[in-house]
N, C-alpha and C positions, 0 to 999 in steps of 0.2 A: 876398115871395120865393116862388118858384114850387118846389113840390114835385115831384124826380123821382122818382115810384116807381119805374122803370124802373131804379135804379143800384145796383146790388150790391157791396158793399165785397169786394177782392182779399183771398182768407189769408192770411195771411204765414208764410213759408216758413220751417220747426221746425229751431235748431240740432243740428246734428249731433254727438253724446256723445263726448268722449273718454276717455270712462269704460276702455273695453276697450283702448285702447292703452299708456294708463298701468297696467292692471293688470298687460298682457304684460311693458312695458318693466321691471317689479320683480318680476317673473319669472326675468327673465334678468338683472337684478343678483344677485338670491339665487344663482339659480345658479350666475353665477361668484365672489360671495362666498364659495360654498361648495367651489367649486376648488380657489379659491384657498388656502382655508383646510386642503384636506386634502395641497395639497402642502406648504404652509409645514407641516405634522404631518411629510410624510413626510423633508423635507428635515432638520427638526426630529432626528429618530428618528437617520438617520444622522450626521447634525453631532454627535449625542450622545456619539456613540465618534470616541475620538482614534486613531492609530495609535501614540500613546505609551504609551495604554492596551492595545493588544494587546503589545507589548515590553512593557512592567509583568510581565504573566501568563507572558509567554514564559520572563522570566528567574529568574521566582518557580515555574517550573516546572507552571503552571496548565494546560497543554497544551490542556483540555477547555472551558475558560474561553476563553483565547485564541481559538479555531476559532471559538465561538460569537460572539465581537466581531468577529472578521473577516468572519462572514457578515452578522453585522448592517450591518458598514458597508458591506462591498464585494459584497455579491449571493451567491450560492451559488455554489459553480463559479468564481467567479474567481479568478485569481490575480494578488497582487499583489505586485510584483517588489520593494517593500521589505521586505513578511512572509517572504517566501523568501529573501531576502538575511542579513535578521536568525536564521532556522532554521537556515542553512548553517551561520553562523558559532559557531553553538548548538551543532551536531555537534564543529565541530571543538574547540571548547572542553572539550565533553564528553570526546574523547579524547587531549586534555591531561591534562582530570582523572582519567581512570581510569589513563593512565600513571603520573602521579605521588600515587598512591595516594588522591586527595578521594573517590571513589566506588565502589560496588563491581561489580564485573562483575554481578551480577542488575538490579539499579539503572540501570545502562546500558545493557544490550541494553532493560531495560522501558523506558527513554526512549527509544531510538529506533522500538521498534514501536507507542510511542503519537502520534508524527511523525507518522512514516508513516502510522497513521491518517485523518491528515489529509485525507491524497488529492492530494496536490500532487503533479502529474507532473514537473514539475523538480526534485524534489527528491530523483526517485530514486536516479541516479551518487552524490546527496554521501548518502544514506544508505547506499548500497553499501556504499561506502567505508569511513564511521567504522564499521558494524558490523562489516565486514575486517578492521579495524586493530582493535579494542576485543580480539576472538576471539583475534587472532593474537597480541597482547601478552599474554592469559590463558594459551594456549598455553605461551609462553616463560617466563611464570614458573611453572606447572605443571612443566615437563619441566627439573628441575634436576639435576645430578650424583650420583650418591649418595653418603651422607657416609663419609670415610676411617672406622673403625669398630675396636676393637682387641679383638678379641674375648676376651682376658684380661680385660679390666679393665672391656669394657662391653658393653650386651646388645644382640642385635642390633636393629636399626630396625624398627619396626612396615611393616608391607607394606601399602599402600592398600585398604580391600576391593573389593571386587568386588561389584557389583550383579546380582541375577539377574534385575531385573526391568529392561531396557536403555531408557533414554529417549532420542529428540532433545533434545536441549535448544536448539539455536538453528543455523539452515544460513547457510551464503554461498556465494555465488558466485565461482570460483574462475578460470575461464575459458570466454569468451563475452560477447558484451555484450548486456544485460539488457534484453530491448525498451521502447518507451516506451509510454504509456496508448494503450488500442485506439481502434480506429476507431468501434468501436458502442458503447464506455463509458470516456467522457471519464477516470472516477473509477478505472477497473482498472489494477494494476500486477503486474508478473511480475518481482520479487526471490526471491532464496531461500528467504525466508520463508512464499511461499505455498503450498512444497510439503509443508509442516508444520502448515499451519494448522487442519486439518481436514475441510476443504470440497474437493467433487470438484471443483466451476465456479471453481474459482479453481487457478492453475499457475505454477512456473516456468517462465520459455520464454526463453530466449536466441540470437540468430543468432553464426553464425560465419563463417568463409572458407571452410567445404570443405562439400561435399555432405555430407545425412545430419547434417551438424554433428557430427563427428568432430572429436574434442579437446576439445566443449566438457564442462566440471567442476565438480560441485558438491561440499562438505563437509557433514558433517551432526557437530557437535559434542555428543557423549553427556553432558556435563559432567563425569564422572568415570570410571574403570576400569570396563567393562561387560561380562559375559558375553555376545555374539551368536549368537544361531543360526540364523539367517534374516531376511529383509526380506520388507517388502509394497509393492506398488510401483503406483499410478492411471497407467498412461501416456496423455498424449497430455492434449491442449488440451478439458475439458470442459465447456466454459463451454453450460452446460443451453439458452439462450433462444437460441444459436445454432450448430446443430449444425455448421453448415458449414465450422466453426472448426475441428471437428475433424479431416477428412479437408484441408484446406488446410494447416494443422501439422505437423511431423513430432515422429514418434515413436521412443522410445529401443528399437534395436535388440539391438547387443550391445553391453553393458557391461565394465567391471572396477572390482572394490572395491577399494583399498588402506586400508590397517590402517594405527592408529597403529605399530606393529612391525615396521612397513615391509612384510610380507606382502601378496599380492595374491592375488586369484581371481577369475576373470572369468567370464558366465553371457550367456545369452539371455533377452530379453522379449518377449512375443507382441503380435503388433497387434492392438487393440481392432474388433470387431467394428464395434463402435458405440458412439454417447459415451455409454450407458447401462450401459456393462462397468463392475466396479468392480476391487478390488483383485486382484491378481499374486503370489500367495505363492512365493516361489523358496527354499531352503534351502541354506545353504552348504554348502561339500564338509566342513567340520568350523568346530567353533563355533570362537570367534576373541574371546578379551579384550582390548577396545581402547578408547580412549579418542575416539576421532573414526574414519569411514568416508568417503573420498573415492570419488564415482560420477565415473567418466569415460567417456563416450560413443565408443567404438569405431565403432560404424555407427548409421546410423539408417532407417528407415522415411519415405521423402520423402513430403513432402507436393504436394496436387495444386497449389499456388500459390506456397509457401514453399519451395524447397529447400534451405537453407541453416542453417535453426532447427530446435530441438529442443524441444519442451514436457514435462514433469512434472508432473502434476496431483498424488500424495502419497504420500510415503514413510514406510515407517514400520521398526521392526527389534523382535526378538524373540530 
């Protein structure tokens, strides 16, 4: 056989790895194992809480407890139309019970200003409301008859004292309807109560039918027989991160007090410069012992976009 040196064996051509496609492809298995796995946590997390579990705390009077399950399940900021269903009917139950004597009037206005905590803007009308009714049934068993008294044979009745040091104890609204959460904060509300609370960026503010918001009325309940001899009064919408709020608002112009004793006296308030002014000290024409002080708004100071509302940012008395 004849030798061809001339013939050179072909290479054979070197498979090709698929080293690096299998490692990408368990790549992106881990990675959606790991997806997946932190939604099934997070679906986990809310499946945890029941909304029988926010009712539990609701009716156990947890208030603080409850909020914190409700965010857990349903997001911050939400609202859910059976948690506010179940609150409503919490109010009015509440002012069943302090009608018929289960609870006592401190008891009850402090459960509804821990509600309202909450920040649920629909729930402001039914907290209006039971705080209205709660007040005004304490009212009426407050203001009783005086007892027949036979002064031979028995000594006279002790007279209430009189406080020299005058407190709010708790306001409503009396006429005007109560605006709903603003436009630049979901979480703010304007009931009575904010013009007591302390805070200047926080107000009552109510619209009404007439320019100036003329008629509209607040009460401010002392809780017992009080010496007054003046008020201090924040007007107007201060809400600090948005000035704008303020000349857009209007402000209480001229007022009038009425007295538990049916007395009245009426004064002027000055328009705030800017929402940086603070309180208004006004002195009555003579001090006045009374048990509650009704503000009724006479005229008001229009605002450049509202003319219809009146705002209150905080009252105080002395």
């Amino acid at each position: 056989m004849e030798n061809n040196m001339g013939f050179q064996p072909q290479p054979q051509p070197q498979k090709k790895s698929n080293k690096p496609v299998i490692i990408a492809l368990c790549v992106i298995i881990t990675l959606l194992i790991a997806v997946i796995g932190v939604v099934g946590v997070f679906v986990a997390y809310k499946n945890s809480v029941s909304y029988e579990d926010i009712v539990v705390a609701l009716e156990n009077g947890k208030y603080t407890e409850a909020c914190s399950l409700y965010e857990k399940k349903y997001g911050y900021g939400n609202t859910d139309n059976e948690l506010t269903g179940a609150l409503e009917d919490r109010l009015i139950a509440l002012e069943d019970e302090f009608v018929n004597g289960e609870v006592t009037y401190n008891k009850a206005i402090k459960e509804i200003e821990t509600i309202r905590e909450m920040g649920i803007k629909k729930l402001q009308e039914a907290l209006d409301k039971a705080e209205g009714t709660i007040v005004a049934a304490e009212e009426s068993t407050t203001k009783k008859e005086a007892p027949q008294v036979n002064l031979v044979t028995e000594p006279l009745p002790e007279v209430p004292p009189v406080s020299r040091s005058p407190y709010i104890k708790s306001a409503t609204t009396l006429n005007g309807t109560v605006l709903g959460a603003s436009d630049v904060n979901a979480a703010r509300s304007f009931g009575a109560n904010k013009a007591i609370d302390g805070y200047f960026d926080s107000c009552w503010c109510v619209n009404t039918a007439n320019a100036g918001a003329a008629g509209a009325s607040i009460r401010f309940d002392l809780g017992q027989r009080s010496l007054v001899t003046g008020i201090m009064l924040v007007n107007g919408n201060l809400y600090h991160s948005y000035d704008g709020l303020f000349h857009k608002n209007g402000q209480i112009e001229s007022f009038t007090l009425t007295f538990s004793d049916g007395t009245k006296q009426s004064f002027y308030a000055d328009f705030n410069s800017s929402a940086s002014d603070g309180y208004q000290t006004i002195y009555l024409d003579y001090p006045v012992e009374t048990d509650y002080i009704t503000l009724t708004v006479d005229s008001g100071y229009v605002g450049t976009s509202y003319t219809t509302n009146v705002c209150l940012g905080e009252f105080k008395v002395f």
